[in-house]
C-alpha positions in Angstrom: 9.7 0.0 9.6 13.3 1.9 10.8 13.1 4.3 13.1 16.6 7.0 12.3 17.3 10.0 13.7 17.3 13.5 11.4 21.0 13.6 11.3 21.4 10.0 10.5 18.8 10.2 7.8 20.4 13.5 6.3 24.1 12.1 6.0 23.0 9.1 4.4 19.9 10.5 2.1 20.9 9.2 -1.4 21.1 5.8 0.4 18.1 5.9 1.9 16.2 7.6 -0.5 17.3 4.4 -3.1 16.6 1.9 -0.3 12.8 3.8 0.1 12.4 3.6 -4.0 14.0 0.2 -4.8 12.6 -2.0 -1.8 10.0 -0.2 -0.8 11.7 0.3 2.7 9.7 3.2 5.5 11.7 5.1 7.1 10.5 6.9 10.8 12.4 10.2 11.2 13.0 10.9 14.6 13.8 14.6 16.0 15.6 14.8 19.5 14.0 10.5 20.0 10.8 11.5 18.3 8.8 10.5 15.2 8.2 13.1 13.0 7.9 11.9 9.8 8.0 8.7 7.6 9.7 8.4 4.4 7.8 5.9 1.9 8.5 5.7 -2.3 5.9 7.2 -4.7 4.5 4.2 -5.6 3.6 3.2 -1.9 2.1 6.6 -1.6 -0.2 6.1 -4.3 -1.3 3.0 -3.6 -2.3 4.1 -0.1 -4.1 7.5 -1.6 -6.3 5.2 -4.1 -7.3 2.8 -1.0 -8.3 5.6 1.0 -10.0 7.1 -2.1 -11.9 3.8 -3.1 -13.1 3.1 0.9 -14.3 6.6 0.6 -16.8 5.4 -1.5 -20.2 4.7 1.0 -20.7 1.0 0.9 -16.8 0.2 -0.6 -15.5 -1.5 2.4 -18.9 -3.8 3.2 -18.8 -4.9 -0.6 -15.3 -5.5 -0.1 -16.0 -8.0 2.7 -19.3 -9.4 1.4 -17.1 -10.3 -1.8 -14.2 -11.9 0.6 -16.8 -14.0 2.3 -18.7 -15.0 -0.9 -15.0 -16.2 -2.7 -14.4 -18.3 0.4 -17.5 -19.9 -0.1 -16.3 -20.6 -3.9 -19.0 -18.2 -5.4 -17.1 -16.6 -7.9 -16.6 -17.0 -11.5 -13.3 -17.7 -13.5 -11.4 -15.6 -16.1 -11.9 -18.9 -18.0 -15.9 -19.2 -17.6 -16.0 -15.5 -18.4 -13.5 -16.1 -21.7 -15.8 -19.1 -22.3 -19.7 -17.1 -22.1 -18.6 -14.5 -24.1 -16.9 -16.2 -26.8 -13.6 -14.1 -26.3 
């Protein structure tokens, strides 16, 4: 992640701004050396509001890691098994 200062950010904003929505590029505003902000696109912010929304949920982030540990072990079942016992 940059680090800019508040004047550098504001003279080149429609730069930025396009560098923050195309490549997903964070931005840390600084005001007189210090962070004050951070400048991430839309879709980076929603993504982090539905992670924090989902291990919200009581239990989300143990099942999360029981399921890790249990795909590492190669319990799982493929799309193609799935496709297959259900006739789809």
């Amino acid at each position: 992640m940059d680090t800019i200062a508040i004047s550098d950010f504001r003279a080149n904003l429609p730069n930025l701004i396009n560098q923050v929505n195309e490549g997903l590029k964070r931005f840390i505003v600084t005001v007189s050396g210090r962070p004050k902000a951070v400048v991430i696109s839309i879709d980076e912010l929603e993504s982090l509001e539905e992670t924090a929304e989902i291990l919200s949920i009581p239990g989300a982030l143990e099942s999360i890691k029981k399921s890790q540990e249990e795909i590492h072990k190669g319990k799982f079942t493929t799309l193609e098994q799935v496709k297959k016992k259900y006739n789809l």
